[in-house]
C-alpha positions as CSV (number, residue, x, y, z in Angstrom):
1,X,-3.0,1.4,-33.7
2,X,-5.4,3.6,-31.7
3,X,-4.1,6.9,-29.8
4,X,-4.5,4.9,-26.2
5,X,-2.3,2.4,-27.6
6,X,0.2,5.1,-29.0
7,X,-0.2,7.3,-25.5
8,X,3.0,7.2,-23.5
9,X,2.9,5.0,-20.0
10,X,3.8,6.4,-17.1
11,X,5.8,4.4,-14.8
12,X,4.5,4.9,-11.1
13,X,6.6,3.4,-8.1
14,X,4.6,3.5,-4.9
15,X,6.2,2.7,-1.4
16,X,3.6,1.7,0.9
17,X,2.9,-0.6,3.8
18,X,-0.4,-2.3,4.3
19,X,-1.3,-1.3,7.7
20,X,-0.6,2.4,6.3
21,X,-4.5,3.9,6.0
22,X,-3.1,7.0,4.2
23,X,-1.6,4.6,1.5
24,X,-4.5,3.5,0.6
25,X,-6.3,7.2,0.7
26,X,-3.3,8.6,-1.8
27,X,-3.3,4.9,-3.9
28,X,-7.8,6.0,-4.6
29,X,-6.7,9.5,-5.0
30,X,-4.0,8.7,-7.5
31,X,-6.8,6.3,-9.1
32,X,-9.1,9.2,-9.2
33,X,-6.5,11.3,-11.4
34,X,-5.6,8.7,-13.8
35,X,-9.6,7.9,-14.6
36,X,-10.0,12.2,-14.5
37,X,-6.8,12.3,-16.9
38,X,-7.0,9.4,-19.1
39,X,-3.5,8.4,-18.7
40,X,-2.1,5.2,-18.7
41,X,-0.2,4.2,-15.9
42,X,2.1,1.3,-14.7
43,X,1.5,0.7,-11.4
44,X,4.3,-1.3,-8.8
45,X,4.1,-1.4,-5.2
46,X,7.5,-1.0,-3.0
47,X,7.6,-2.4,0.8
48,X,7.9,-0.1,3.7
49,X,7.4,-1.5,7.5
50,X,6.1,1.2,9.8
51,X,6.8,-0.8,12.7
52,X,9.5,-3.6,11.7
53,X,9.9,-4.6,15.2
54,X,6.2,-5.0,15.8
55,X,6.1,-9.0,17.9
56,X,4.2,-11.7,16.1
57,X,1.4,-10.9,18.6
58,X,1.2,-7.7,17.0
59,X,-0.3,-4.5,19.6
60,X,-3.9,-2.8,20.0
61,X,-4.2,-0.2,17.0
62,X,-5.4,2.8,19.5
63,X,-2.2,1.7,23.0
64,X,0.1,1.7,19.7
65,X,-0.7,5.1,18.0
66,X,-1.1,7.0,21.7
67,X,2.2,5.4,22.5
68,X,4.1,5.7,19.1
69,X,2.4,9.6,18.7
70,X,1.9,10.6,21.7
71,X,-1.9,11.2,21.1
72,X,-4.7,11.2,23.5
73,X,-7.5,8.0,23.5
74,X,-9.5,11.5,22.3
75,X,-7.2,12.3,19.7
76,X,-6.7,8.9,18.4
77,X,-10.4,8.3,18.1
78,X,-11.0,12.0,16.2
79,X,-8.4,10.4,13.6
80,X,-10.3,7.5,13.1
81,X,-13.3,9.9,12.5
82,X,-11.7,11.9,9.9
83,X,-10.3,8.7,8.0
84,X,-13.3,6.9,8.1
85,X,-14.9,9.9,6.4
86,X,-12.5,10.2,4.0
87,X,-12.3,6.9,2.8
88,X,-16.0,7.1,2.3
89,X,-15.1,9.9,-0.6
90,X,-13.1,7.5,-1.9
91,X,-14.7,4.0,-1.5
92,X,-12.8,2.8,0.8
93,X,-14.4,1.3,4.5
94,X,-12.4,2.0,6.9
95,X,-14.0,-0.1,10.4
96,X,-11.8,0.7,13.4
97,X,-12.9,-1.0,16.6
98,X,-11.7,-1.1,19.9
99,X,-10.2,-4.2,18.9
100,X,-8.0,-3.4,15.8
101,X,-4.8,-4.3,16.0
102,X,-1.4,-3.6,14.3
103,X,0.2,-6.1,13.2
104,X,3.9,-7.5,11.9
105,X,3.6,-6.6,8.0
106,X,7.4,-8.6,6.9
107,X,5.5,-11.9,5.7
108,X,2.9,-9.8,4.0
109,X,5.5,-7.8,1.5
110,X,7.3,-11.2,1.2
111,X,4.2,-12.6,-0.2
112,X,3.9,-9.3,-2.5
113,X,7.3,-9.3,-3.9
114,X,6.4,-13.2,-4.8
115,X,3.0,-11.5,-6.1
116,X,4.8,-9.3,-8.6
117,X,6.7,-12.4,-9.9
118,X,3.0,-13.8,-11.2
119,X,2.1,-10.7,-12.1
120,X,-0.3,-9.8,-9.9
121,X,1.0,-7.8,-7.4
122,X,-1.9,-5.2,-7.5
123,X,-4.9,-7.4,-7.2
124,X,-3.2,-9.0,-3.9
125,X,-2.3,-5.4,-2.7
126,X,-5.8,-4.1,-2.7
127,X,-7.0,-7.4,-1.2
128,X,-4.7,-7.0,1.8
129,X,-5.8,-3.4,2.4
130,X,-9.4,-4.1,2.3
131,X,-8.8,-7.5,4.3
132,X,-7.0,-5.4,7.0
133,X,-9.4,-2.1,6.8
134,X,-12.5,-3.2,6.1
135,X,-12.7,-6.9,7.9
136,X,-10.5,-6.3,10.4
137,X,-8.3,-9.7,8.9
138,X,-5.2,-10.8,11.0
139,X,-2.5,-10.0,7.6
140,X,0.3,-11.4,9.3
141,X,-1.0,-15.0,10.0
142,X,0.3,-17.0,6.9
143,X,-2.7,-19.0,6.6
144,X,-5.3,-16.0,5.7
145,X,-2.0,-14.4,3.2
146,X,-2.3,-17.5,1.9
147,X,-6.1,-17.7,1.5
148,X,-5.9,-13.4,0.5
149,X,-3.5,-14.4,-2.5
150,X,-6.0,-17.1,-3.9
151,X,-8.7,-14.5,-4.0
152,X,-6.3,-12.4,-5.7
153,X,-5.9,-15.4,-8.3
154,X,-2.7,-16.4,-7.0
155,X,-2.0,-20.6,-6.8
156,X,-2.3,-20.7,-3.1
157,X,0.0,-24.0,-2.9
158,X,2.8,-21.9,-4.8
159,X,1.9,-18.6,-2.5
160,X,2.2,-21.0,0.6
161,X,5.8,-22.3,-0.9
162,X,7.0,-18.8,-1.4
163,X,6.4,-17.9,2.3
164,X,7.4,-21.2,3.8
165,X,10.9,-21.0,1.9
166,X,11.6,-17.4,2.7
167,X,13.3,-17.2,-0.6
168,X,11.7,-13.5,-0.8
169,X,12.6,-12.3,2.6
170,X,16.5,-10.6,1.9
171,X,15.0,-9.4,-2.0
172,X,12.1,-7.3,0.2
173,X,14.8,-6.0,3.0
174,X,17.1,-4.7,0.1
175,X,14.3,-2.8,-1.1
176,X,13.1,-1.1,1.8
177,X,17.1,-0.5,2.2
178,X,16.9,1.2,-1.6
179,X,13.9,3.1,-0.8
180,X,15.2,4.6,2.7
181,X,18.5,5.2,1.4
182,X,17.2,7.7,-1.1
183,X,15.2,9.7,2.1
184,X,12.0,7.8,2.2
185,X,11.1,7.7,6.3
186,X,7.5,7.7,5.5
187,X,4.6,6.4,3.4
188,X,2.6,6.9,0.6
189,X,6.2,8.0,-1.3
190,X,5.5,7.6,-4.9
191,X,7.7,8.0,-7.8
192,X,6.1,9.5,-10.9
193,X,8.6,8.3,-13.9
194,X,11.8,8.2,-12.1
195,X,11.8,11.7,-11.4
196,X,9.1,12.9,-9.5
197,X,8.8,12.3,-5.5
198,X,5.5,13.1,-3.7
199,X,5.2,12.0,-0.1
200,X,2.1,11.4,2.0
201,X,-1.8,11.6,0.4
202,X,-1.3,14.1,-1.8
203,X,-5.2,14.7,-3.4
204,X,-6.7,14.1,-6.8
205,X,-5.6,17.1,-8.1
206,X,-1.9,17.6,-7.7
207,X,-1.4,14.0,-8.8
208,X,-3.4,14.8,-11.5
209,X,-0.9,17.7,-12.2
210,X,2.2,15.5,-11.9
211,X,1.1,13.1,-14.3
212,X,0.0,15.2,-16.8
213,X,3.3,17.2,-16.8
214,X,5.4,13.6,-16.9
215,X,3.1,12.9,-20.0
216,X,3.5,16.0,-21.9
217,X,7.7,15.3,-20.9
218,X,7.3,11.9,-22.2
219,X,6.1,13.4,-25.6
């Protein structure tokens, strides 16, 4: 057996929500530390809503931060800036418009808890984020979750009967209850083996640092 195969995995809990652009900033920098590091990592994604009460209709992205924040239209725009630079570091597109919406993410983590059930959870994760990001995709219509988990390589009949029956709705609202019980009121939160907390994007380096300190733990 090879020393990869001997190596220690890390277990790696990640709360998140998919309308969250700094989840996906810490998710590439965490990516970045692993591939710098060499460690092996397993990877599962928690639900977090940063608006639960967000209508159906959803809101316009810019009204909903100046109103949730309190920014200024100049503000808000010299965010979108700096994130849209950012994700470029990291390969991520982020396309904001006039136009972008928020949207109602329930339906979306329902599909992902169903996701994790098939094993593959991940795959649909990082479909949603680009879909919502990058393409501007309405993620809380059931038809395009449906269409987002066949590209992930998800049966899209099954992924249709797993929103339809709701089965997965109470599993996902007990673990956002788990997750904010134990202090999490805001996202990226990831959990490096059990034991380690880090909230918000934290950078390459000190997740680089955490991992390498649960590994040498681990041995």
């Amino acid at each position: 057996m090879s020393d990869a195969q001997n190596r220690p995995i890390v277990q790696i809990d990640v709360v998140s929500d998919v309308v969250c652009p700094w989840c996906i900033v810490g998710f590439r920098q965490l990516d970045q530390a692993l591939g710098e590091t060499g460690i092996v990592a397993q990877l599962r994604w928690h639900p977090f809503e940063l608006n639960p009460n967000m209508p159906p209709e959803g809101q316009n992205l810019r009204d909903h931060i100046m109103e949730k924040y309190g920014t200024s239209a100049e503000q808000s725009q010299q965010a979108r800036e700096r994130l849209t630079a950012l994700g470029q570091g990291l390969g991520i597109t982020f396309k904001f418009t006039d136009d972008s919406r928020i949207v109602n993410t329930f339906q979306a983590h329902q599909l992902l808890d169903w996701a994790e059930t098939q094993g593959r959870q991940h795959p649909l994760k990082l479909a949603l984020f680009e879909a919502y990001f990058t393409h501007g995709r309405d993620i809380s219509d059931p038809d395009f979750l449906v269409a987002a988990a066949a590209q992930a390589g998800l049966e899209p009949e099954a992924a249709r009967a797993a929103l339809d029956s709701g089965q997965f709705a109470a599993p996902v609202r007990e673990k956002q209850q788990f997750w904010t019980s134990r202090g999490i009121t805001g996202v990226p939160a990831m959990a490096f083996g059990g034991k380690y907390l880090l909230t918000g994007a934290q950078g390459r380096e000190t997740y680089a640092e955490v991992l390498q300190r649960c590994l040498a733990e681990a041995a």
